[in-house]
MINUDO-512557 format. One record per residue (C-alpha): z, y, x. Coordinates in steps of 0.05 Angstrom, whole numbers, plus 32768, in hexadecimal, padded with zeros to 4 digits. Each point is the difference from the previous one (the first is absolute). Layout:
# residues N
ZYX ...
//
This chain:
# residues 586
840C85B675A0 801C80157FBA 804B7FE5801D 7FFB802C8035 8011804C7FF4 7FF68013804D 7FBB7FF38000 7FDC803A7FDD 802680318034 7FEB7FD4803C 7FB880027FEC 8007804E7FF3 8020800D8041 7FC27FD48022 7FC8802D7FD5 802680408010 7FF57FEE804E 7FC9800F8026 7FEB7FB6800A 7FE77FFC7FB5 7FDD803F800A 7FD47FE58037 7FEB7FC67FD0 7FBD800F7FDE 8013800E7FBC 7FDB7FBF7FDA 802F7FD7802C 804680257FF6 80137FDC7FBF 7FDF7FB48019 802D8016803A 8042800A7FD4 7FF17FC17FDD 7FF77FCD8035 8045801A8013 801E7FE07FBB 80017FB8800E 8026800D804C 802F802E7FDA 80137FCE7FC9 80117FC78033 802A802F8029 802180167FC2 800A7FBE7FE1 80177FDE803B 80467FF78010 8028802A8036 7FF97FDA8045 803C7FD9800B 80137FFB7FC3 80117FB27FE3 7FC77FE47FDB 7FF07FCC7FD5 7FDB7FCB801D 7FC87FFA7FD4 7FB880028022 7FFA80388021 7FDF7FF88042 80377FF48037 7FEE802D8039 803F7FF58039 802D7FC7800D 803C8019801C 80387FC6801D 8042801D801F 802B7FC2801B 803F80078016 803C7FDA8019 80377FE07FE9 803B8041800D 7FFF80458004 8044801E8014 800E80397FEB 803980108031 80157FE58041 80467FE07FE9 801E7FC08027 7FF47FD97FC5 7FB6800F800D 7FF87FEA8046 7FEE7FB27FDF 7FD280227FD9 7FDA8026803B 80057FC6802F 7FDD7FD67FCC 7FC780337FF8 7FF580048038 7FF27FBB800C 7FD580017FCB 7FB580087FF4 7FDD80297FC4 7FCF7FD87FE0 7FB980168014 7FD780287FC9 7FC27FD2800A 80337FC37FEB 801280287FC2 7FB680127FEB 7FE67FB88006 80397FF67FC9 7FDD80337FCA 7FCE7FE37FDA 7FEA804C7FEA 7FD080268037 7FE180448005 7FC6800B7FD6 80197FD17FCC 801180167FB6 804480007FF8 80267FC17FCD 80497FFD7FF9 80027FB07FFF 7FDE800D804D 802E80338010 80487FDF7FE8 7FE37FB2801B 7FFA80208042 804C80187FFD 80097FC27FEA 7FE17FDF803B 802C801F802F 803E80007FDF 7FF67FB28009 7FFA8002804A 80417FE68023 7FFF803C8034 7FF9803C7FD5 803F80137FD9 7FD780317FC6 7FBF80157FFA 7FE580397FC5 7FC1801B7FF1 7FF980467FE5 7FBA80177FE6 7FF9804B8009 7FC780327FE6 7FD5801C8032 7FF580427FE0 7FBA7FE97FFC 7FFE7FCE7FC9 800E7FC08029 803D7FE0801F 80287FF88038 80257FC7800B 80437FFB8026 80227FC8801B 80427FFA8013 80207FCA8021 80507FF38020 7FFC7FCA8034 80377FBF7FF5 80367FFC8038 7FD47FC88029 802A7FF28044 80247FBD8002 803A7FF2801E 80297FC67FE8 80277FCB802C 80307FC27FE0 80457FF38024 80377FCB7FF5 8040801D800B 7FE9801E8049 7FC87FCE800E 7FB9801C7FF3 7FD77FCE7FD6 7FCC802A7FE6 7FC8803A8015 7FCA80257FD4 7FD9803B8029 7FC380227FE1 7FDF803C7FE1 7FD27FF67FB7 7FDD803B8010 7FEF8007804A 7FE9803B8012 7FF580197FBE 7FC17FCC7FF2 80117FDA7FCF 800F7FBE8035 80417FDD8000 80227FD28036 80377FDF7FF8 80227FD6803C 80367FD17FE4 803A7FCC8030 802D7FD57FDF 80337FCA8020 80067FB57FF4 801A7FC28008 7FC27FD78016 7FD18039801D 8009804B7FF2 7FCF80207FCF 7FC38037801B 7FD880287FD5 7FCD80398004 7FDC801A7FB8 7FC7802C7FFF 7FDE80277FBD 7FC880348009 800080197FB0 7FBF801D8016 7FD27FCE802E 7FC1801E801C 801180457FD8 7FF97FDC7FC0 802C7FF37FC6 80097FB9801B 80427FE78010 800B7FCF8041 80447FDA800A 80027FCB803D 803D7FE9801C 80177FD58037 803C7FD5800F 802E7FCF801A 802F7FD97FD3 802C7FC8800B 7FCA7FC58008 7FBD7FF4801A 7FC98032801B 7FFB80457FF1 7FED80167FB7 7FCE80367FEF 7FDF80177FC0 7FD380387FED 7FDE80167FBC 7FD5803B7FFA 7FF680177FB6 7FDD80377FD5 803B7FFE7FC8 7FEA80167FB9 802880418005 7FDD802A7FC7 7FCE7FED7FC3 7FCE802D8017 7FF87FCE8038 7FC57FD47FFC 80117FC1802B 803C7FE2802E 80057FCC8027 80317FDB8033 7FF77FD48037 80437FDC8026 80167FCD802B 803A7FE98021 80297FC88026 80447FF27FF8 80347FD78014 804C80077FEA 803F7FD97FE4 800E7FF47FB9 804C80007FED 80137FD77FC9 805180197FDE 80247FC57FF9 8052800A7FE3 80377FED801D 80168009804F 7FC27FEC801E 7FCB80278017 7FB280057FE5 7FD37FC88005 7FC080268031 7FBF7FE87FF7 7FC1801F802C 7FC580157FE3 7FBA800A801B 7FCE802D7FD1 7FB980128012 7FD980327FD0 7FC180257FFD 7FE1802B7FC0 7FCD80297FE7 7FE4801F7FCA 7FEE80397FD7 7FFF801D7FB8 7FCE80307FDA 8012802C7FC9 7FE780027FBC 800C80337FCB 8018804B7FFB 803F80118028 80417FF17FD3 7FE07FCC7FD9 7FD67FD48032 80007FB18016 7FF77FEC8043 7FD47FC2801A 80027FDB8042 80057FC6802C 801E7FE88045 80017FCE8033 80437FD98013 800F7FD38032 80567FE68012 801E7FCA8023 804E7FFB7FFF 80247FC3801B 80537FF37FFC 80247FE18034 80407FF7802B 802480388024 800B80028044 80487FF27FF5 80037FC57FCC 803F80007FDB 801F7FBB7FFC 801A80057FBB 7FBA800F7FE5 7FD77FC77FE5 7FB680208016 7FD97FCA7FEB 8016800D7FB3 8008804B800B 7FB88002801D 7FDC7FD67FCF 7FE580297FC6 7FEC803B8032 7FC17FD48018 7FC880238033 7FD680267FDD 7FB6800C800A 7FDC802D7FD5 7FBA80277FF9 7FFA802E7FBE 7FC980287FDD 802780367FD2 7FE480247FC4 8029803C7FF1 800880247FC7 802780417FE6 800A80237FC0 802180498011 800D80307FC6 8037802E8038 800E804D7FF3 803580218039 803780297FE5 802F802F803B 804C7FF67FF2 803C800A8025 80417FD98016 7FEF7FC57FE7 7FFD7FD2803B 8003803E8035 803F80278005 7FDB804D7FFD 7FAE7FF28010 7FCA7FFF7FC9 7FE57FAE7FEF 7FC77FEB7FDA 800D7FCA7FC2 7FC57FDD7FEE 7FF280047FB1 7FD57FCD7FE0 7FEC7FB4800D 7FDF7FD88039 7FF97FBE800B 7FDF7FDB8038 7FED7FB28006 7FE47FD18038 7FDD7FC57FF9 7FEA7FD6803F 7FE77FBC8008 800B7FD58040 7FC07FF68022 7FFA7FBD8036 7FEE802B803E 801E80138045 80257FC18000 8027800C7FBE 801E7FC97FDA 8022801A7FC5 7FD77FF37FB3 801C803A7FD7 7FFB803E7FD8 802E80418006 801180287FC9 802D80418006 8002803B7FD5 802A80468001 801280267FC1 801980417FFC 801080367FC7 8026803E7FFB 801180367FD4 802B803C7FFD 8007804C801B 80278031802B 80437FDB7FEB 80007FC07FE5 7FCC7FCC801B 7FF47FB97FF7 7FDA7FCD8022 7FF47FB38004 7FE37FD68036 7FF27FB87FFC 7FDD7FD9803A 7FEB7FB78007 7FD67FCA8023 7FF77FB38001 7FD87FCE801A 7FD27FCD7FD9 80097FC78031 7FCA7FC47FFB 80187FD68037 80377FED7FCD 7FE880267FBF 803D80297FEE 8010804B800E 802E80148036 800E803E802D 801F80297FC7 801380418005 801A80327FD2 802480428002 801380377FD0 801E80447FFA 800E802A7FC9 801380458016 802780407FD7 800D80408019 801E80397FD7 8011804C8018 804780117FD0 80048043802D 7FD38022803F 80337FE9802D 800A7FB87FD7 7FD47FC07FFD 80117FC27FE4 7FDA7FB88014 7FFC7FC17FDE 7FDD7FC28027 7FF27FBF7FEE 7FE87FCB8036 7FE37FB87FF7 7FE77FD18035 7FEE7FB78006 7FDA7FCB8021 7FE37FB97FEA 7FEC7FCB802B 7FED80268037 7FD07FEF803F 8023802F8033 8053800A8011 801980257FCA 804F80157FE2 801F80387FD8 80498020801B 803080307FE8 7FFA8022803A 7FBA80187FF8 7FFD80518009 7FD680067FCE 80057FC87FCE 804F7FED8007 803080157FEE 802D80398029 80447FEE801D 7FE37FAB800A 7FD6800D803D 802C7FC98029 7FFF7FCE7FBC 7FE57FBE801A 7FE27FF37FBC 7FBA7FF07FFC 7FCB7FE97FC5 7FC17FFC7FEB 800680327FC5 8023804B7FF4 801C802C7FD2 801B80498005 800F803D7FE0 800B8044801F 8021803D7FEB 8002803E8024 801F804B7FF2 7FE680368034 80228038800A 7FD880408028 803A80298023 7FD08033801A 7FEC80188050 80267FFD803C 7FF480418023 7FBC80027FE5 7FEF7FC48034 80117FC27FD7 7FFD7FE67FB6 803F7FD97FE8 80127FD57FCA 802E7FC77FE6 7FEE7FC57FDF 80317FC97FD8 7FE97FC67FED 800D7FB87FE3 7FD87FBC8007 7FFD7FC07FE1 7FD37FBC8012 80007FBE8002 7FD77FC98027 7FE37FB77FDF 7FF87FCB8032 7FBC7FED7FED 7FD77FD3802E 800A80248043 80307FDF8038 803E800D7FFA 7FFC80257FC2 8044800C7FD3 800B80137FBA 8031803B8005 8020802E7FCD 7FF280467FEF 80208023803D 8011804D7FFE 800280368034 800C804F7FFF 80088038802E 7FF880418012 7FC1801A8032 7FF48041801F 7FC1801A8007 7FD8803B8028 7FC1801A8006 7FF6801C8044 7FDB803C7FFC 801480037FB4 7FBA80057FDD 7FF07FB98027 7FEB7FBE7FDB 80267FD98031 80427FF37FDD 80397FE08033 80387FDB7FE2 80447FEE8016 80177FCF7FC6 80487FE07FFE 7FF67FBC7FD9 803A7FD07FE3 7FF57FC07FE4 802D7FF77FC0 7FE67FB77FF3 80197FC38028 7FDF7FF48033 801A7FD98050 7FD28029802E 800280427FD5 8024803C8018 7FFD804B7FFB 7FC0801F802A 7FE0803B801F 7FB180007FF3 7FDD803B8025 7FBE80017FE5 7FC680387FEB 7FC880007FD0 7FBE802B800B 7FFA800A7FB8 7FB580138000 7FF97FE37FBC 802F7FEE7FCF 7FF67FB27FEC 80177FBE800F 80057FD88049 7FFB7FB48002 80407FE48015 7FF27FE98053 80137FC47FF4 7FCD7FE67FC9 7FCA80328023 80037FD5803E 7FE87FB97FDC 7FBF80237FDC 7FC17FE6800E 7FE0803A8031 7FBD7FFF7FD7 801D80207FCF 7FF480458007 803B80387FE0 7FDC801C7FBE 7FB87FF58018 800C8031803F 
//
């Protein structure tokens, strides 16, 4: 009351009226002060609208405004794209936005609540930005508004050779604005052509749960399908997640082999099923996470259709014997993770999340002789992750393993290892610099598995023809990225130069070679289309400098949904992991 000089004169003007003069007089001053406290909380409260500080007040409206991807400001030619994209697309429905916010009315307002639920949907492929303001209500509580911009989600994409079609992808990741995607793929050749159809509901049964199934036809046998449904851990104020999956698959294996002859193809038959759950323990930021699961797999190599007379299969197929496995898991997490917003790091323009801190995740399952399954083992794998830094220099390291104790013949085998080590600095707004460093490698392993050059994400650029193959890799990275700035306010663009070098060690894979450190560099173009998107596209130019018979100058079109910054296995060692193994303990 002292802080406020109006209020004297207000409660003079209210005695000078006639209302306080019909009061009996005992009751005029208990009146004047039961007025006090009322008049204090309007008083101290901030003007409504105005930004707050999210710090336990009450929060008394949710507000969400979502809207989509462009919104030209004139009616230009170079803006008809634009408009025929829009209108094609969908704005993400409000209810799919609100089942995101782990904040609800009635709730006391915390700013680690408030900036994990931006956080949340900055991650989700479809939505390009997302910010959450907290504003005063005039009243002493908070509003909270949510603002979202909607990803570009239409697909078209098609694959030609000179003027023969080889290739379709048709879809939408966000049909109708709900949060579904579906994704129809074609794809010629030589022994059968290739159908595909993916489905993801990031939202099954109007939950946070996430459902992928897909269905296709490949080269050999009957169809494949797989499905997983899975509560992911995506914030430590959850309490539990959990995953269950299956699928069926049937596909070729192609094995690099130098020289003028073509790849040695294997087929391979894999049969999975999983499920499991973990429990958290401990305050958020500093917790451990217990669980277990259930595993059963069944893979089998064989011939192709088409056997290749200058393949030996009888040698090629012997270490990849049938497998038969059932497997109770104990899981186990250590996560010590704070999130930190940067920009054009991995994105061209659009706001990421690093991950500060340490985790590391381990598995430990034990064969079990049921369901027909014949393998005597234990399965150890482990993920280990740590990163430090700020808005412009960042550093991270990410080491993954897993092996098999084998008591058939009382040795390890299945190995496999992979590493990263990752450094990003910002020399300017407009100028980032990356440093990567890739390793990969595989011992005595159960299932088809080789290394290449050619890799898109673990070789080296400009060798994507090399016919090298081995059994253990090497690179090193370096990128300059240039931001040019917007297109017509519809597109972010950028340049990027950069310079590779890697090598390959035969190892104990077939037809693994030891090959010297090969370079490439190039040039790449890249866009953001609208220009606040995550979804970076890149045009890169790649020469091989090293030499090499197959190797020649390429084109790679590629993009990169740069939800969060951080490291992708290479495809090509992903493929050969045991599928029990679940990525950082969901």
């Amino acid at each position: 009351m002292n802080g406020d000089p109006g209020f004297p004169n207000m409660v003079c003007r209210f005695c000078a009226s006639g209302l306080s003069a019909r009061l009996p007089r005992g009751r005029n001053l208990a009146f004047i002060i039961a007025l006090i406290p009322a008049s204090t909380q309007v008083a101290g409260a901030q003007a409504e609208g105005h930004e707050a500080v999210c710090n336990g007040q009450i929060i008394t409206d949710i507000q969400v405004n979502t809207r989509a991807p462009y919104e030209p400001k004139s009616r230009k030619w170079w803006t008809i794209p634009i408009r025929i994209a829009n209108s094609l697309h969908a704005t993400t429905d409000e209810s799919v936005i609100r089942r995101y916010l782990i904040l609800a009315r009635g709730m006391q307002c915390s700013e680690f609540r408030r900036a994990e639920s931006e956080r949340i949907l900055r991650v989700q492929p479809y939505l390009a930005s997302a910010e959450i303001q907290t504003l005063s209500d005039g009243l002493g509580g908070v509003i909270l508004r949510v603002e979202t911009v909607d990803e570009l989600t239409t697909i078209v994409g098609a694959g030609a050779s000179g003027t023969h079609l080889t290739g379709l992808r048709l879809g939408d990741r966000n049909i109708m604005g709900s949060a579904t995607s579906v994704i129809a793929r074609w794809r010629e050749s030589d022994i059968r052509d290739v159908f595909a159809v993916e489905f993801t509901d990031y939202q099954f049964l109007g939950r946070r749960y996430i459902l992928d199934a897909d269905m296709s036809r490949r080269e050999i046998g009957s169809p494949n399908w797989s499905a997983d449904v899975r509560h992911p851990f995506f914030t430590d104020q959850q309490r539990f997640a959990w995953r269950v999956k299956a699928e069926d698959t049937r596909e070729l294996f192609h094995f690099l082999r130098e020289g003028n002859v073509p790849s040695a193809v294997i087929g391979i038959e894999r049969s999975f099923m999983d499920a499991g759950g973990v429990v958290r323990i401990g305050l958020p930021g500093r917790l451990s996470l217990f669980g277990i699961s259930f595993s059963r797999e069944v893979d089998e190599a064989m011939e192709p259709p088409n056997a290749d007379s200058t393949v030996n299969y009888t040698t090629l197929l012997a270490p990849y014997k049938r497998r038969n496995n059932s497997r109770i898991n104990a899981l186990w997490a250590l996560r010590n993770i704070y999130f930190r917003r940067v920009e054009r790091f991995d994105a061209l323009n659009a706001a990421q999340d690093i991950r500060l801190g340490f985790q590391a995740s381990t598995l430990f399952g034990r064969s079990l002789s049921i369901s027909g399954a014949t393998d005597d083992d234990i399965l150890v794998a482990a993920d280990i992750y740590g990163g430090l830094g700020g808005e412009r220099t960042f550093l991270s390291i990410n080491v993954r393993g897993e092996g098999h104790q084998n008591y058939d013949n009382n040795e390890w085998d299945g190995i496999l290892g992979s590493g990263n080590i990752a450094a990003y600095r910002r020399l300017g707004d407009k100028h980032t610099v990356k440093l990567n460093v890739d390793w990969s490698g595989g011992w005595k392993q159960r299932t088809p598995f080789q290394l290449s050059l050619g890799d898109s994400r673990g070789g080296v650029r400009g060798y994507r023809r090399s016919r090298a193959g081995g059994g253990r890799r090497g690179v090193l990275r370096l990128e300059e990225r240039w931001y040019v700035g917007d297109f017509r306010e519809q597109a972010g663009l950028g340049l990027a130069f950069f310079a590779d070098a890697g090598r390959l060690w035969a190892g104990d894979v077939p037809y693994g070679v030891d090959t010297p450190v090969k370079l490439g560099a190039g040039i790449g173009l890249l866009a953001a289309v609208p220009k606040g998107s995550k979804r970076t596209w890149r045009l890169d130019v790649a020469f091989p400098l090293s030499a090499d018979g197959k190797a020649k100058w390429e084109f790679r079109l590629s993009n990169l949904n740069a939800n969060r910054v951080g490291w992708r296995e290479p495809q090509d060692l992903a493929r050969s992991r045991e599928r029990a193994v679940p990525n950082n303990v969901f």
